[in-house]
DSSP file (Angstrom, degrees, kcal/mol; ACC not computed):
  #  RESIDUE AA STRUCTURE BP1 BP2  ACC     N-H-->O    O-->H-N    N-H-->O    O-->H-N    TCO  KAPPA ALPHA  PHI   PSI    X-CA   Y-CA   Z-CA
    1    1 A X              0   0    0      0, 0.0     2,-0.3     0, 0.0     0, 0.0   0.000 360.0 360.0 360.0 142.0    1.2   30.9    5.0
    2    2 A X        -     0   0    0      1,-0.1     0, 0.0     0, 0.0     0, 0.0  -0.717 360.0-124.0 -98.6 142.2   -0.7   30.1    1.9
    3    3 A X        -     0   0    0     -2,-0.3     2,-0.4     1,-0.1    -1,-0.1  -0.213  22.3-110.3 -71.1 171.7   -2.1   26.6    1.9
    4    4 A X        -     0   0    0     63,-0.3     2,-0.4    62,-0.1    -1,-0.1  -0.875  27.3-163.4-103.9 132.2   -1.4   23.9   -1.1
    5    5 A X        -     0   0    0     -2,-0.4     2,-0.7     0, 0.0    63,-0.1  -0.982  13.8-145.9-109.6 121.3   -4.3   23.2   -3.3
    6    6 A X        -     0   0    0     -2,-0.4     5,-0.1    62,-0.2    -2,-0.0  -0.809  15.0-100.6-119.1 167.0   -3.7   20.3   -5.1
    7    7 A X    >>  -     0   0    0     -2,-0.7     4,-1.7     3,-0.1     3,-0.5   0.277  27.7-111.7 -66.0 154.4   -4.9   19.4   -8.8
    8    8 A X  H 3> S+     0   0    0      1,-0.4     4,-2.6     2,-0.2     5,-0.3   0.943 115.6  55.2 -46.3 -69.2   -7.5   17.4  -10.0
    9    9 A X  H 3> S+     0   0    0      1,-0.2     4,-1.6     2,-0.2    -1,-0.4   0.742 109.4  43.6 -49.5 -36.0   -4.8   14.7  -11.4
   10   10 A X  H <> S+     0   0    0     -3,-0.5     4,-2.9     2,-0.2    -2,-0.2   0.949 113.2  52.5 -78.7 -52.9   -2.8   14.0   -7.9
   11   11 A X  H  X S+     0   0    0     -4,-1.7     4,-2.3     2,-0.2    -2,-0.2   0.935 115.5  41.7 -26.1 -59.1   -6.4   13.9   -6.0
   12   12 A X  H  X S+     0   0    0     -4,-2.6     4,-3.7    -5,-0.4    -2,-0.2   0.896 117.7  49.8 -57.0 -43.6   -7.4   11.0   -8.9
   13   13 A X  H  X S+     0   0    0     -4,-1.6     4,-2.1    -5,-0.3    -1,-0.2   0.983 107.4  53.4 -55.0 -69.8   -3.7    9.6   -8.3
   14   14 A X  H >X S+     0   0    0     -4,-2.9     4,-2.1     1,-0.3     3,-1.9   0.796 110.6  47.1  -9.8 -66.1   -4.3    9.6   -4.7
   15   15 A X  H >X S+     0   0    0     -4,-2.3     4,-2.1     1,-0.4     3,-0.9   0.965 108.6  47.8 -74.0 -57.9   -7.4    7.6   -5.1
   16   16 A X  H 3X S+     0   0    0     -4,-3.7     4,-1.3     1,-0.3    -1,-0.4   0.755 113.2  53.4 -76.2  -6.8   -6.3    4.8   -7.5
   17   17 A X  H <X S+     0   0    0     -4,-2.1     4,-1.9    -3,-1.9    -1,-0.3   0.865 106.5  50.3 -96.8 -21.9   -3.2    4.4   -5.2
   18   18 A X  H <X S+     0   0    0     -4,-2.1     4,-2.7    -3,-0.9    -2,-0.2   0.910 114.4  51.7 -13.2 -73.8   -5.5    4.0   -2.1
   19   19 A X  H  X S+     0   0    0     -4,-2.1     4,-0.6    -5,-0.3    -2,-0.2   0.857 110.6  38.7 -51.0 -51.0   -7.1    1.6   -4.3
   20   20 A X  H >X S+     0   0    0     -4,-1.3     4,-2.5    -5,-0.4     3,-1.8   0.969 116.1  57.1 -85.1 -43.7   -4.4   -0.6   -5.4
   21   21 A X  H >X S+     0   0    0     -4,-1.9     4,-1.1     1,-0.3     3,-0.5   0.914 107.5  43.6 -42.7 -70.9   -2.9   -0.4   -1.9
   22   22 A X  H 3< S+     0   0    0     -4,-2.7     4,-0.5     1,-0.2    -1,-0.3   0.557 109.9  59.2 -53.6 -13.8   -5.8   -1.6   -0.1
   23   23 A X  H <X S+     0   0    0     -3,-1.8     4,-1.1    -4,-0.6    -1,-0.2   0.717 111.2  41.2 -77.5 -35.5   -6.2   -4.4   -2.9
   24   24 A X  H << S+     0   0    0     -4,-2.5     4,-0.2    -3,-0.5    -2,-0.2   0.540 121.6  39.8 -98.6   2.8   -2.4   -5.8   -2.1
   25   25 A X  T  < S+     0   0    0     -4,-1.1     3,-0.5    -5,-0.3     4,-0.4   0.825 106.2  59.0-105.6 -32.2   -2.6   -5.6    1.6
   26   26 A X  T  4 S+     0   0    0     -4,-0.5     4,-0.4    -5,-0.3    -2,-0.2   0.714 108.1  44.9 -95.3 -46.8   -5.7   -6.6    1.9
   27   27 A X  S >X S+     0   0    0     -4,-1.1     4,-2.0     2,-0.1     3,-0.5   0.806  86.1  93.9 -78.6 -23.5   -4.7  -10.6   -0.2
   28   28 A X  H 3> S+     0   0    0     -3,-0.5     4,-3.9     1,-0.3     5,-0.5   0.871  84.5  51.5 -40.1 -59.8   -1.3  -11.0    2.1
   29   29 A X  H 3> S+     0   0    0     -4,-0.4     4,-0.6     1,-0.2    -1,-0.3   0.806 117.0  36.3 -41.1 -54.6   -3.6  -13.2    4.6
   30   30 A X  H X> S+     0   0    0     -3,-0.5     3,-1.0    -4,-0.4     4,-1.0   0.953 120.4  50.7 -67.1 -49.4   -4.8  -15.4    1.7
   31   31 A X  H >< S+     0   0    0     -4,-2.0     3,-0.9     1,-0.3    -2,-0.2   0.897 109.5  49.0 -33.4 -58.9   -1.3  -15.2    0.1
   32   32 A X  H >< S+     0   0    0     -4,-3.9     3,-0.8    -5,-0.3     4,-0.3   0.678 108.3  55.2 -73.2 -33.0    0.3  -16.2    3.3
   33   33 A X  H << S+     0   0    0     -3,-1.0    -1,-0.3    -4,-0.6    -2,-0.2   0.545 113.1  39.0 -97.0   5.3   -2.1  -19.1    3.6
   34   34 A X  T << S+     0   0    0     -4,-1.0    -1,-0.3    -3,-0.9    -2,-0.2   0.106  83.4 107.9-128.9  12.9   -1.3  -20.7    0.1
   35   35 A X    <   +     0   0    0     -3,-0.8     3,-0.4     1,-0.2    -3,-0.1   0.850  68.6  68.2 -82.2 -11.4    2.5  -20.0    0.1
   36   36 A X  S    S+     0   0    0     -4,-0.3    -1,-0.2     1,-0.3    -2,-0.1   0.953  96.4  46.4 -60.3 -36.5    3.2  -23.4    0.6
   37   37 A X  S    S+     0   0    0     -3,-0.1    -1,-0.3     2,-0.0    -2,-0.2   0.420  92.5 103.8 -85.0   7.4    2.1  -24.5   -2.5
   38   38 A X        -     0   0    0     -3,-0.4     2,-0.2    -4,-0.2    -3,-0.0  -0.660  66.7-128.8 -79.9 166.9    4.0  -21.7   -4.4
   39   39 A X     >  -     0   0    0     -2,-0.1     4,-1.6     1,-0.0     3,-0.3  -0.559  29.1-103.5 -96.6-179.6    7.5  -22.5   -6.3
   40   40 A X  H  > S+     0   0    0      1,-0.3     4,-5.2    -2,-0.2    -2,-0.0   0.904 116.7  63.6 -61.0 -35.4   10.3  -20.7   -5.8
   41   41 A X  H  > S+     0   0    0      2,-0.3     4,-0.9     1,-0.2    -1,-0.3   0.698 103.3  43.3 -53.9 -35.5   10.0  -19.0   -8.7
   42   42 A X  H  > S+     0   0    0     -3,-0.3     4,-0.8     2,-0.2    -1,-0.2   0.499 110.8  63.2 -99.4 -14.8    6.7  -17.2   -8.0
   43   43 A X  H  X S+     0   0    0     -4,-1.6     4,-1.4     2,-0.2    -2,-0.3   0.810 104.5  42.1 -57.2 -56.1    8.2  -16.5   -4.6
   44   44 A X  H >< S+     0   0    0     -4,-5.2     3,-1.2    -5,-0.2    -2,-0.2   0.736 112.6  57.3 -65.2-100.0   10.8  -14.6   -5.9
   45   45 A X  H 3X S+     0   0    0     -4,-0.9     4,-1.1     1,-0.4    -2,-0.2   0.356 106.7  51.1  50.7 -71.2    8.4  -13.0   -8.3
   46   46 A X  H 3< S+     0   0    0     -4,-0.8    -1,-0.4    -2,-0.2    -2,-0.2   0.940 110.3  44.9 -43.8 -76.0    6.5  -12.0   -5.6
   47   47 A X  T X< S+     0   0    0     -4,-1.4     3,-0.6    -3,-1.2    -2,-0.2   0.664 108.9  49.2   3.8 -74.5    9.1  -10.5   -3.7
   48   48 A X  G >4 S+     0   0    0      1,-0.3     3,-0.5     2,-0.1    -1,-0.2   0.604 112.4  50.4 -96.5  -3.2   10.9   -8.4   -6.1
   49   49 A X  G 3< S+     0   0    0     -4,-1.1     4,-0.3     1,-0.2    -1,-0.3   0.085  91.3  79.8-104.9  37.8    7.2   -6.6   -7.7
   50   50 A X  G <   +     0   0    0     -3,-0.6    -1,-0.2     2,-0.1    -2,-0.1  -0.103  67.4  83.5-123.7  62.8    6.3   -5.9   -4.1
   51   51 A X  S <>>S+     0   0    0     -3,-0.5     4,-4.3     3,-0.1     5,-0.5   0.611  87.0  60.7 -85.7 -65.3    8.9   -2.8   -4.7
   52   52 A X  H  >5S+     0   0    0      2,-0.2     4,-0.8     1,-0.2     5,-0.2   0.884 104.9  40.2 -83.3  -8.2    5.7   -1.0   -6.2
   53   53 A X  H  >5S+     0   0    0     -4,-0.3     4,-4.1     2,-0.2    -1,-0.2   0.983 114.7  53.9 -48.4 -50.0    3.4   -1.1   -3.1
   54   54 A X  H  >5S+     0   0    0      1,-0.3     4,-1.3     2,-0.2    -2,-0.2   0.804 118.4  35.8 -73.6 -31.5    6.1   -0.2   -1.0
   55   55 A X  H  X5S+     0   0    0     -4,-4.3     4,-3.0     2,-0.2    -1,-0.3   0.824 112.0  54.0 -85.2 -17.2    6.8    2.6   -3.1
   56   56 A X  H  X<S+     0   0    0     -4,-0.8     4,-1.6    -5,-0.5    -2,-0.2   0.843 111.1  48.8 -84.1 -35.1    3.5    3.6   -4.0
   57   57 A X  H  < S+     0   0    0     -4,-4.1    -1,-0.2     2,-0.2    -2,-0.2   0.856 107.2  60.3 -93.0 -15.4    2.6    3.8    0.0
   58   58 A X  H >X S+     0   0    0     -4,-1.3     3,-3.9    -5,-0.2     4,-0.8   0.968 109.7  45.8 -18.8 -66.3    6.1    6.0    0.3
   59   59 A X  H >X S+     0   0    0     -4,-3.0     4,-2.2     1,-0.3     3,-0.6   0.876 113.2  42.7 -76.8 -32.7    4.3    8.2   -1.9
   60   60 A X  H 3< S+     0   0    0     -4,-1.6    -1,-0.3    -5,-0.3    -2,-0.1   0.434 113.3  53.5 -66.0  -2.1    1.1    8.2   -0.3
   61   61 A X  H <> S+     0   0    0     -3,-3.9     4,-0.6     3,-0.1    -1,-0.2   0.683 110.7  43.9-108.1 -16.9    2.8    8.6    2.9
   62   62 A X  H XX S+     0   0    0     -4,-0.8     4,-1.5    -3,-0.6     3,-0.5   0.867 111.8  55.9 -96.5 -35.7    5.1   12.0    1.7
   63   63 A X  H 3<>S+     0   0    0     -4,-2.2     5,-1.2     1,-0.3     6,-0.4   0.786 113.3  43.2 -69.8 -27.0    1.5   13.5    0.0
   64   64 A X  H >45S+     0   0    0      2,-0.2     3,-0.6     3,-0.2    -1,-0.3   0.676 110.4  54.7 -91.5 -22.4    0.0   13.0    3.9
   65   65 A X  H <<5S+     0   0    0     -4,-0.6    -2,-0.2    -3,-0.5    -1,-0.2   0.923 114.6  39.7 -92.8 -52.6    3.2   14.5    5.4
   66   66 A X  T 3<5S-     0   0    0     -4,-1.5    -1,-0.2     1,-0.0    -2,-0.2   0.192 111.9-123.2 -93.8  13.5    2.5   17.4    3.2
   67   67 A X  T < 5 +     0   0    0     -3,-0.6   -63,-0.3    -5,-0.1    -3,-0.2   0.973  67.0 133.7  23.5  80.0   -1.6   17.6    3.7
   68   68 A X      < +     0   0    0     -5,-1.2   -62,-0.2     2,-0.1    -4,-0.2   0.394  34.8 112.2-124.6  -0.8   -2.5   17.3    0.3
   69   69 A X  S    S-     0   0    0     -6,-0.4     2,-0.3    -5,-0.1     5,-0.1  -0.406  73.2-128.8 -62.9 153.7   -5.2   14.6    1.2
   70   70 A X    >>  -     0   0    0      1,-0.1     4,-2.0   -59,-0.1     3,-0.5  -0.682  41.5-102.3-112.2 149.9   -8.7   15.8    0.7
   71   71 A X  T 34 S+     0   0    0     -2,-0.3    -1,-0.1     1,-0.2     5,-0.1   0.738 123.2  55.9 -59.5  -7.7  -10.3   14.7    4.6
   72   72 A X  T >> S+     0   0    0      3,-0.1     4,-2.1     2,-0.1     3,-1.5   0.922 105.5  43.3 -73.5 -29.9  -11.8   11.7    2.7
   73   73 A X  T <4 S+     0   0    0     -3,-0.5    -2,-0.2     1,-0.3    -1,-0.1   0.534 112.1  54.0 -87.2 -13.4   -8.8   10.3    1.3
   74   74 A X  T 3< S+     0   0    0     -4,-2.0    -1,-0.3     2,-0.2    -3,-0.1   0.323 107.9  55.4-109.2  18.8   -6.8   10.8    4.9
   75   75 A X  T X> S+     0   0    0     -3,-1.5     4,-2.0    -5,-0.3     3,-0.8   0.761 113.3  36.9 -68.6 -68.5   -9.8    8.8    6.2
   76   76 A X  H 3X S+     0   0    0     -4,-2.1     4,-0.8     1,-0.3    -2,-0.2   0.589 117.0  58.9 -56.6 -15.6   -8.8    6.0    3.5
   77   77 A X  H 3> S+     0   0    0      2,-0.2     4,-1.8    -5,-0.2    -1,-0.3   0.702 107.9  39.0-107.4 -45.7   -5.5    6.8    4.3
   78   78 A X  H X4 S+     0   0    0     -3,-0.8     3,-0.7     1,-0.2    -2,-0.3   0.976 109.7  60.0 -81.7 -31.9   -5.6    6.1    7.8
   79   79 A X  H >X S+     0   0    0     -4,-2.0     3,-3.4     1,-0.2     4,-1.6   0.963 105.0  53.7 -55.1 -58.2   -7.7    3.2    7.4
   80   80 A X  H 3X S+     0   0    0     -4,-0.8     4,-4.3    -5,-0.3    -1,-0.2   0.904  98.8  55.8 -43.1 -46.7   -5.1    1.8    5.4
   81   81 A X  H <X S+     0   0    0     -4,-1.8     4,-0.6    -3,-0.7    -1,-0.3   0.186 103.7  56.6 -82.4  18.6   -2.2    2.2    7.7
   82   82 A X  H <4 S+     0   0    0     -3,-3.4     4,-0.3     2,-0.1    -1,-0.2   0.154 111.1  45.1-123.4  -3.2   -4.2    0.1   10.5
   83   83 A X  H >X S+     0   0    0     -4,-1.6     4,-2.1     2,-0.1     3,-0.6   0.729 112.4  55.0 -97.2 -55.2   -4.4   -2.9    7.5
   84   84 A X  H >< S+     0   0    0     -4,-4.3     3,-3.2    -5,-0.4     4,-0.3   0.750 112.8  39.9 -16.8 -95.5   -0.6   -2.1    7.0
   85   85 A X  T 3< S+     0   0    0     -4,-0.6     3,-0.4     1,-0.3     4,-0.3   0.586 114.9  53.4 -32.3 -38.6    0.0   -2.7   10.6
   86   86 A X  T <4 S+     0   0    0     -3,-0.6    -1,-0.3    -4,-0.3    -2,-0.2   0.782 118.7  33.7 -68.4 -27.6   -2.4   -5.7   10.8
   87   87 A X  S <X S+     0   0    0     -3,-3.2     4,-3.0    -4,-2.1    -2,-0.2   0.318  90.3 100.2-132.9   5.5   -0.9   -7.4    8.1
   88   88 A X  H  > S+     0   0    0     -3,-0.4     4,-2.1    -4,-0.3    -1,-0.2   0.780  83.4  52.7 -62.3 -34.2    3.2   -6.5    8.5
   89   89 A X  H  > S+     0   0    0     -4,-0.3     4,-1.9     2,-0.3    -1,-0.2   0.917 110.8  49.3 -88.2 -33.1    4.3   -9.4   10.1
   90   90 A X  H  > S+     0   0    0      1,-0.3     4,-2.1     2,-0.2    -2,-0.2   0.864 108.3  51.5 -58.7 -42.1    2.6  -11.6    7.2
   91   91 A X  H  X S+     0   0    0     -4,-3.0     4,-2.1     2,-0.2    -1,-0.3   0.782 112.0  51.3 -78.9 -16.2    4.1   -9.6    4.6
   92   92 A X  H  < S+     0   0    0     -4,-2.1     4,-0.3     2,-0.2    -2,-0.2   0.928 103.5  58.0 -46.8 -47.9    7.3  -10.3    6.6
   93   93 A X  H >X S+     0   0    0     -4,-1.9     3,-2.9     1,-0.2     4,-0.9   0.933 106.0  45.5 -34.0 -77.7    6.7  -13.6    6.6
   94   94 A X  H >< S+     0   0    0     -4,-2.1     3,-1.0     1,-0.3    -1,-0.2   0.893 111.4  48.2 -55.6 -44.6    6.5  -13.8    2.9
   95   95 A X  T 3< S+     0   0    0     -4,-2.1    -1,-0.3     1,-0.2    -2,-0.2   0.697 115.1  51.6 -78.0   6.4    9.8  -11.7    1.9
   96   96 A X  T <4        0   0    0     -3,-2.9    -1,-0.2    -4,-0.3    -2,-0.2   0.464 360.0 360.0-107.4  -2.7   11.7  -13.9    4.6
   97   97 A X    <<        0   0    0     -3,-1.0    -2,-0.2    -4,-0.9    -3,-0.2   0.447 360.0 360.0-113.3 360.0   10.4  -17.1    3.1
């Protein structure tokens, strides 16, 4: 079976969604420790734009499914899904509050 090579642009993609990922999981703790002082408004707000992590780490999760991560980026990859896990119950927290 012939492997998949993938293209310069989905590697780059990869990376900057790594990047933004680890940037939004990475604030929940500070979020989470200031939500009191939010209004509702910016609560909701909150909520309904964190649609594009959660899709943006879908996509990062179906590109790993299909090993098109270059072995740094399923280093960062894995590193990520052990901040995921650290930090799930906070971001619960938030979309239940």
């Amino acid at each position: 079976m012939a492997q998949v090579v993938p293209d310069a642009e989905l590697l780059a993609r990869i990376d900057r969604y790594l990047d933004y990922l680890f940037d939004q999981w990475e604030q929940l703790p500070e979020m989470a420790a200031e939500w009191d002082e939010w209004d509702p408004d910016s609560r909701l707000t909150f909520a309904l734009n964190w649609g594009v992590p959660a899709d943006r780490l879908a996509q990062l999760r179906g590109w790993a499914d299909a090993g098109l991560l270059t072995p740094a980026q399923r280093r960062r990859y894995d590193d990520l899904l052990r901040l995921v896990a650290r930090n799930q119950d906070t971001l619960t927290y938030l979309l239940e509050n």
